[in-house]
DOFIMAR-127240 format. One line per field, with one value per residue (C-alpha): x, y, z negated; chain; residue in one letter. Coordinates in pm, whole numbers, always signed. Layout:
east: X:... $
north: Y:... $
up: Z:... $
chain: A:... $
res: A:... $
# end
This chain:
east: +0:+190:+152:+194:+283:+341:+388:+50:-31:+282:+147:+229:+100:+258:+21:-271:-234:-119:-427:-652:-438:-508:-831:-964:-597:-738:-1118:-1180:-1552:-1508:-1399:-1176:-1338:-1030:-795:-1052:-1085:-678:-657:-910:-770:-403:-563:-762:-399:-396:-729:-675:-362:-507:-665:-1027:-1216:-1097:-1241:-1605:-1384:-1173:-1439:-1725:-1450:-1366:-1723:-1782:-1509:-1590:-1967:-1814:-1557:-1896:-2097:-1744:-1735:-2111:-2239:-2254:-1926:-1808:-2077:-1899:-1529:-1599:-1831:-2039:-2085:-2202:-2438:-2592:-2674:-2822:-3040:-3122:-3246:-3374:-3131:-2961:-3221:-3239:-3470:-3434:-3229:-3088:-2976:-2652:-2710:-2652:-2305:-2392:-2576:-2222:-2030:-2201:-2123:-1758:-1787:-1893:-1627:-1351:-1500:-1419:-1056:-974:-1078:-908:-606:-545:-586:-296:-86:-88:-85:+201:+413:+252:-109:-357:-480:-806:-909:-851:-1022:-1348:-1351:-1320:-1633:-1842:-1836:-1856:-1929:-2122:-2402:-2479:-2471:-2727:-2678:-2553:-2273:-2189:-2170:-1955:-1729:-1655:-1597:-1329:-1160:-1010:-780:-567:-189:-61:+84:+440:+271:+137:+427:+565:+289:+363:+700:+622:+381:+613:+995:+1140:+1243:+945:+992:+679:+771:+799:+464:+273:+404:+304:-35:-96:-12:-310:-569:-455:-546:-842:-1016:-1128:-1227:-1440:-1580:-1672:-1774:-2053:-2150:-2190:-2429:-2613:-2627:-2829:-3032:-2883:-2729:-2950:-2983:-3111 $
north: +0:+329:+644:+1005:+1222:+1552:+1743:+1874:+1433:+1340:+1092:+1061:+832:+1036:+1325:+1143:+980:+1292:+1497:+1212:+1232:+1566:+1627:+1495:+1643:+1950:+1815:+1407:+1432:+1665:+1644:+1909:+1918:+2118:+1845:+1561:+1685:+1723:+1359:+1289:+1513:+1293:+972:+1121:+1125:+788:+655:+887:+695:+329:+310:+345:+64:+403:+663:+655:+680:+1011:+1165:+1124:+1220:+1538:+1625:+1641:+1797:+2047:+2065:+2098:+2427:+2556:+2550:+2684:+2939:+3058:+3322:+3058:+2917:+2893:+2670:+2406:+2441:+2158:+1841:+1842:+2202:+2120:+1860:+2072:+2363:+2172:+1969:+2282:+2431:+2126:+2133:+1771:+1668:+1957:+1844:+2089:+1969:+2314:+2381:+2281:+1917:+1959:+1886:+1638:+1445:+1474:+1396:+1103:+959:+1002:+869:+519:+547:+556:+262:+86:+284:+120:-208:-228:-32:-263:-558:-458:-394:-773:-855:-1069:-931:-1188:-1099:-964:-623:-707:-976:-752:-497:-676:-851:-513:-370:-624:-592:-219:+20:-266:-196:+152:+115:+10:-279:-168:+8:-299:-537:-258:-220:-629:-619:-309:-458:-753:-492:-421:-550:-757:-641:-541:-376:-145:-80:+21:+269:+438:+448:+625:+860:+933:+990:+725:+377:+186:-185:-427:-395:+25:+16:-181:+6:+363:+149:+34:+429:+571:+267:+351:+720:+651:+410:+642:+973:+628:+560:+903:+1053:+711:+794:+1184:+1032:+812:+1080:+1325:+1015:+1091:+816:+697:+1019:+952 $
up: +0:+143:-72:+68:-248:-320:-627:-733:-697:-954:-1206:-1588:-1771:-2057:-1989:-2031:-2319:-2495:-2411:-2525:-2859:-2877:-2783:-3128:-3343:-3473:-3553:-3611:-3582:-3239:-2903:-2733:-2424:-2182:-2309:-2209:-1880:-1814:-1889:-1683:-1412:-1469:-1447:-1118:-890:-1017:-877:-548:-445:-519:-177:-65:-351:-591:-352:-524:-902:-789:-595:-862:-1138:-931:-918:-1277:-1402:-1120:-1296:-1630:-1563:-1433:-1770:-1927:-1729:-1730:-1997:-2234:-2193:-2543:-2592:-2394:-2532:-2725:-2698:-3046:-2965:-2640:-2732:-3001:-2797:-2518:-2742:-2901:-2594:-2394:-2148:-2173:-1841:-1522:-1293:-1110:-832:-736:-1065:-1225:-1421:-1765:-1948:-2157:-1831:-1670:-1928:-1969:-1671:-1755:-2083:-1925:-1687:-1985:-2092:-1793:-1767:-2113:-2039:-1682:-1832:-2133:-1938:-1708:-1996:-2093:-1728:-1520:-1174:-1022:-1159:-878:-975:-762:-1015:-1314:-1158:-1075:-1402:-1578:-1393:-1424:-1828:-1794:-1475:-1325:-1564:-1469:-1102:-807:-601:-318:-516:-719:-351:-235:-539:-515:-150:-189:-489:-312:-138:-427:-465:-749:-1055:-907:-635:-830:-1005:-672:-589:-988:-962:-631:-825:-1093:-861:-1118:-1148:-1385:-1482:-1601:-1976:-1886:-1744:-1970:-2300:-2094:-2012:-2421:-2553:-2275:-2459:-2775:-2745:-2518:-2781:-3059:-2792:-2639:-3004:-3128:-2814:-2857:-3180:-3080:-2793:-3036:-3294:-3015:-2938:-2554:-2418:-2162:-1958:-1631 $
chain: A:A:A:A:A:A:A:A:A:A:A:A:A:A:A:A:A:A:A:A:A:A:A:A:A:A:A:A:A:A:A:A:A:A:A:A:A:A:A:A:A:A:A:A:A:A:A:A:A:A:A:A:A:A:A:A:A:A:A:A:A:A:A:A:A:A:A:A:A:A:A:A:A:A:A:A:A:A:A:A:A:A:A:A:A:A:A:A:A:A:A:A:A:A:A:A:A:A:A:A:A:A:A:A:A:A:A:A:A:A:A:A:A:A:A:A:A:A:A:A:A:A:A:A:A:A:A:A:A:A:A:A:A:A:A:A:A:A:A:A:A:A:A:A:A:A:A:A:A:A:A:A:A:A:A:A:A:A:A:A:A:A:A:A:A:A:A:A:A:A:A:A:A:A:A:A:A:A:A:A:A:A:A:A:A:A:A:A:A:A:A:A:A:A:A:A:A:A:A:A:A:A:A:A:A:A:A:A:A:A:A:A:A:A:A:A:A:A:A:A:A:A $
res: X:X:X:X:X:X:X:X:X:X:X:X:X:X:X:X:X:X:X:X:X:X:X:X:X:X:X:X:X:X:X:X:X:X:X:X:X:X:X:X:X:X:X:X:X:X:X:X:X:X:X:X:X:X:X:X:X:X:X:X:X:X:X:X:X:X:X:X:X:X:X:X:X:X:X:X:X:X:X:X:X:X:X:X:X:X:X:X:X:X:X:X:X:X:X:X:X:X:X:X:X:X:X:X:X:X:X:X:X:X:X:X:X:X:X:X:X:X:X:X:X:X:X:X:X:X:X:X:X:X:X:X:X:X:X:X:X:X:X:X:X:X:X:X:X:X:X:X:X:X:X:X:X:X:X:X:X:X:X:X:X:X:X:X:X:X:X:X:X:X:X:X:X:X:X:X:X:X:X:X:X:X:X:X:X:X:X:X:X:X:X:X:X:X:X:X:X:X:X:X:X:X:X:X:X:X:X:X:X:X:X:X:X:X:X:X:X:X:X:X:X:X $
# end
C-alpha cells in the first residue's frame, strides 16, 4: 500500500495519546473538548492513508469535528469548550435533536457519533498492539467492527465495510505505511508500545464521556 505524504499528513501516535491524557488532566468528571478533537484530528492522517475501507472513518470524522468548531465558534461558543458544559446547555435548551435539516445538528448528536467510533478505535487499536508481523490487519479490523461500529450502522454500510476490509496489509505492512507517516524507522515492539499508551489514554475519555451520555439520558440520539 503506497503512501503520498506531506507534512500537514505526519502521524504521531505520541500526539494522540497525549491529548486524550489531557483532555480529562485539569477536571476528572469533564472532558476538554479542543484536546478531544486534536486527537481525533491525529488519528484522522492515520485513517486517510489506510486506503479506501478508511475513507467513510476520515471523511465522517472530518465532518464532525468540522460541525463541532462551528458551535465553538457561534455566539454561544463557550458553551462548547468543554463536553459536560455542552451537554448541560443543550439539554437545558432542547437542542440535543435539530430536525431541522438546514440547521446545524446539535453537538452532543455529533459527538455522539464520535464517541462510538472511539469505541471501535480502542478495540481495533489494542488488538494490534498484541498482534504478530505476520497478523492480517483485515481480520482484526473486521472482528473489531463487528463488536462495535457494526451496531450503529445500516446494512448496506456494514456489507460494504466487510468487503473493503479484506484490502488491508498484514501487521508489518502497516508498520511500513507508519513508519512512512512518521519519517522514522518503527519496529513491532515500537509500534505496539506507541499502540498500548493511545488505549490507555483513550479508555477512561471512552468511560466518562458514557457515563456523561447516560447521565443526560442521551445516548441513543437519532
Amino acid at each position: 500500500m503506497e503512501v503520498t505524504k506531506c507534512d500537514k499528513h505526519v502521524f504521531e501516535l505520541q500526539i494522540v495519546a497525549s491529548s486524550f491524557f489531557d483532555c480529562h488532566k485539569q477536571d476528572e468528571y469533564d472532558i476538554d473538548l479542543e484536546l478531544y478533537m486534536k486527537a481525533y484530528e491525529e488519528l484522522n492522517k492515520f485513517f486517510e492513508n489506510m486506503g479506501k475501507v478508511f475513507t467513510f472513518v476520515a471523511s465522517d470524522i472530518h465532518e464532525k469535528i468540522t460541525i463541532l468548531r462551528k458551535h465553538q465558534n457561534s455566539p454561544v461558543g463557550a458553551e462548547y469548550s468543554t463536553v459536560k458544559k455542552m451537554m448541560e446547555y443543550e439539554s437545558a435548551n432542547n437542542s440535543t435533536i435539530v430536525k431541522d435539516r438546514h440547521k446545524l445538528p446539535s453537538g452532543c448528536r455529533t459527538l455522539l457519533r464520535l464517541h462510538r467510533a472511539l469505541e471501535f478505535i480502542i478495540d481495533f487499536l489494542g488488538s494490534l498492539s498484541h498482534a504478530q508481523l505476520t497478523d492480517h490487519v483485515s481480520t482484526i479490523g473486521h472482528q473489531s467492527y463487528g463488536k462495535t461500529l457494526h451496531h450503529h450502522h445500516p446494512w448496506i454500510v456494514r456489507q460494504g465495510v466487510g468487503l473493503a476490509m479484506y484490502v488491508l496489509p498484514t501487521v508489518e505492512g502497516l508498520i511500513k505505511t507508519m513508519e512512512h507517516l512518521n519519517s522514522q524507522r518503527l519496529d513491532h515492539a515500537g509500534m505496539q508500545e506507541q499502540l498500548r499508551q493511545v488505549v490507555q489514554s483513550a479508555i477512561p475519555v471512552y468511560e466518562l464521556s458514557q457515563k456523561l451520555y447516560e447521565t443526560h439520558n442521551i445516548l441513543d440520539l437519532p
